[in-house]
C-alpha positions in Angstrom: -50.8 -15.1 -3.5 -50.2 -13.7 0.0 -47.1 -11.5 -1.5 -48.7 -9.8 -4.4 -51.9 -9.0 -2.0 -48.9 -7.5 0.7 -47.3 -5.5 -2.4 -50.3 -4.3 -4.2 -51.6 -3.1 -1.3 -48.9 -1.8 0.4 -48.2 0.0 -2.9 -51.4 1.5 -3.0 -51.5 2.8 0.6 -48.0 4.3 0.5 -48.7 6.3 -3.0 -51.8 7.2 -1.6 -50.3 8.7 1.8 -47.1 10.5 0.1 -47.7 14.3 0.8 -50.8 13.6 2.3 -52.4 15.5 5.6 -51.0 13.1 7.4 -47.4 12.9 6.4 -47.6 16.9 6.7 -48.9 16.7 9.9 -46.5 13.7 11.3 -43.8 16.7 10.0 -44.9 19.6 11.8 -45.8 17.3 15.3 -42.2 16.1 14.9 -40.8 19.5 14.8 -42.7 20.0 18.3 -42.3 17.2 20.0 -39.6 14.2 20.3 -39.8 11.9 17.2 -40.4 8.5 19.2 -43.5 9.6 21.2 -45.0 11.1 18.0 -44.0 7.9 16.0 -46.0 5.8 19.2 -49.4 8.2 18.8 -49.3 7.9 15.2 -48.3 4.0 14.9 -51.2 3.1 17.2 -53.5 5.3 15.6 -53.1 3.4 11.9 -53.0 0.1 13.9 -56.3 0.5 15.3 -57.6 2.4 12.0 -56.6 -0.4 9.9 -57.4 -2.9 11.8 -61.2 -1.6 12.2 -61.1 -1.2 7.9 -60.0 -4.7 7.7 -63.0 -6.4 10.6 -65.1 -4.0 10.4 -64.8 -2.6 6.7 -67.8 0.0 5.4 -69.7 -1.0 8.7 -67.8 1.3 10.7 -68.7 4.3 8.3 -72.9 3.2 8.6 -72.4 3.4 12.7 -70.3 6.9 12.8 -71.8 9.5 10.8 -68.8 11.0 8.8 -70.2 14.3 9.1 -69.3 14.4 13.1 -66.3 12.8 12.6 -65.1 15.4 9.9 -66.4 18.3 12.2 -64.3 17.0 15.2 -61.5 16.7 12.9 -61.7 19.8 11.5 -61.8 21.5 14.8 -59.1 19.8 16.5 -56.8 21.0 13.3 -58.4 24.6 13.5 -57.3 24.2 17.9 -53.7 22.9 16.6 -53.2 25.7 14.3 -54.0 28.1 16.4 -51.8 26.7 19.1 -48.6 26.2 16.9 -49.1 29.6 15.6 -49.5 30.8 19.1 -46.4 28.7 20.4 -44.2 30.1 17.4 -44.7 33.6 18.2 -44.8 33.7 21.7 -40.9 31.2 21.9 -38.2 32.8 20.8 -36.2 29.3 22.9 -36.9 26.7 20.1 -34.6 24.5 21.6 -37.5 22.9 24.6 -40.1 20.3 23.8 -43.1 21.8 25.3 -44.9 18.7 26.7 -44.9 15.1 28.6 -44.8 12.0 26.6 -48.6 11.3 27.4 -49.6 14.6 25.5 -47.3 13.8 22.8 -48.6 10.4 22.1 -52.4 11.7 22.7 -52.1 14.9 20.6 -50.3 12.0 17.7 -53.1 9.5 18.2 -56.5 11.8 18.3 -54.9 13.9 15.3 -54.5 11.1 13.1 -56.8 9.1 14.2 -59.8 11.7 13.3 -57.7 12.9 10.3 -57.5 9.5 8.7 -61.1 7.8 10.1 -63.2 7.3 6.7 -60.6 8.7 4.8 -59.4 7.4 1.7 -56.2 5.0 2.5 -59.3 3.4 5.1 -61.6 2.8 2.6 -58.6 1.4 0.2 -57.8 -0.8 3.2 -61.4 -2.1 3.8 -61.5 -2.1 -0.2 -58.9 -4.6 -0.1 -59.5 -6.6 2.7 -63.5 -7.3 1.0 -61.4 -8.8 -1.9 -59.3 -11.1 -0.1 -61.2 -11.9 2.6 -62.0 -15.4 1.5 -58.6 -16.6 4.0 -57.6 -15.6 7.4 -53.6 -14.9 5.4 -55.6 -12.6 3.2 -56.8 -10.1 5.8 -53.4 -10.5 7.8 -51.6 -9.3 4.6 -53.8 -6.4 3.8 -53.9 -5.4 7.6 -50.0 -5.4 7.8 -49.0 -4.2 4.4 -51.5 -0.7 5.1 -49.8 -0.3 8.5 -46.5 -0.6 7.6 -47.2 1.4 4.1 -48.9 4.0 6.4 -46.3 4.0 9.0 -43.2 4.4 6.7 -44.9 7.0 5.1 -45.2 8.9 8.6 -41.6 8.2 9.5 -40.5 9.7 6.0 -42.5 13.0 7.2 -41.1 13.0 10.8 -37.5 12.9 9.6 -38.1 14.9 6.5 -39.5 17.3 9.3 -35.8 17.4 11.6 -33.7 17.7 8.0 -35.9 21.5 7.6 -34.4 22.4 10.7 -31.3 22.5 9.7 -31.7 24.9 6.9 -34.7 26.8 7.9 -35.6 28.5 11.5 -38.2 26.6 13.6 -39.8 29.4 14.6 -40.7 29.8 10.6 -41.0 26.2 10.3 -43.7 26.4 13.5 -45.7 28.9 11.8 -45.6 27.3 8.5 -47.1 23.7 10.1 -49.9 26.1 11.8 -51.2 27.9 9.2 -50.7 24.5 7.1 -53.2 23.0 9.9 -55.6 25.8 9.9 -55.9 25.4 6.3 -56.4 21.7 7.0 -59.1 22.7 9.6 -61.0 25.3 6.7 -60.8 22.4 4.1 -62.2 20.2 6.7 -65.1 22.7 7.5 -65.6 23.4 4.0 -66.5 19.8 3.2 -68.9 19.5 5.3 -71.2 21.9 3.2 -71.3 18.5 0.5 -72.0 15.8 3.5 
């Protein structure tokens, strides 16, 4: 019982993930800052994410209206656009991570976190974790089987991220992730008109 709720969920959350916002933006955070701090910030993100869609399930989205949360998200990608295009035109040295491992990890952690928070891999985890939550083994395999879909999904963009390099400038690669997040930032703004 336990494996097929680990693989049917797991299954769903990866699928669901693959060339997702977040996977983009684990790409372009990647390209940066180093891999391991971002891979820290976005691994705690999902483990506090999914753990709050597998206690806390649709609760969470009756306490936190989802119109705030999608503003703040919004904003912060608008900010991180702006900054990435900033920091690609105004470097010409690519070669120097710009930041301390604190800011890494925050900028990873608040970015997801707010990117992902009601979004639709939550809501499949909470989905899941209302239909098997008649056991304690259950809940444990939907909570692990999301995180570690959600986190191999993020490791494929990070590294996916540090193969572009090689073949395409960073400076070009810099102002492709912020213009990618401004347009996340728009779309973000722009659903807010149907909340």
């Amino acid at each position: 019982m336990e494996k097929t709720v680990f693989l049917s969920t797991f299954g769903l959350i990866f699928l669901a993930e693959l060339g997702d916002k977040t996977q983009l933006t684990a790409m372009a955070l990647a390209l940066r800052y180093p891999w391991q701090r971002i891979f820290v910030g976005i691994a705690a993100a999902f483990t506090v994410l999914n753990l709050a869609a597998v206690l806390v399930g649709k609760v969470l989205f009756m306490l936190l209206p989802i119109f705030w949360v999608t503003l703040v998200s919004a904003l912060l990608f608008l900010y991180f656009g702006y900054s990435t295009l900033r920091h690609a035109c105004a470097s010409e040295d690519d070669d120097a991570p710009p930041h301390t491992a604190s800011t890494a990890f925050r900028t990873a952690f608040i970015m997801i976190f707010l990117a992902e928070l009601g979004d639709k891999t939550q809501l499949v985890t909470a989905s899941q974790a209302a239909q098997h939550s008649d056991s304690l083994a259950g809940l444990s395999m939907v909570f692990v089987s999301s995180t570690l879909a959600l986190w191999l999904v993020s490791l494929i963009g990070i590294f996916a991220g540090k193969q572009l390099v090689r073949f395409i400038p960073l400076r070009w690669i810099h102002r492709a992730a912020g213009f990618m997040f401004l347009v996340f930032g728009v779309f973000g703004l722009w659903k807010l008109k149907g909340l």
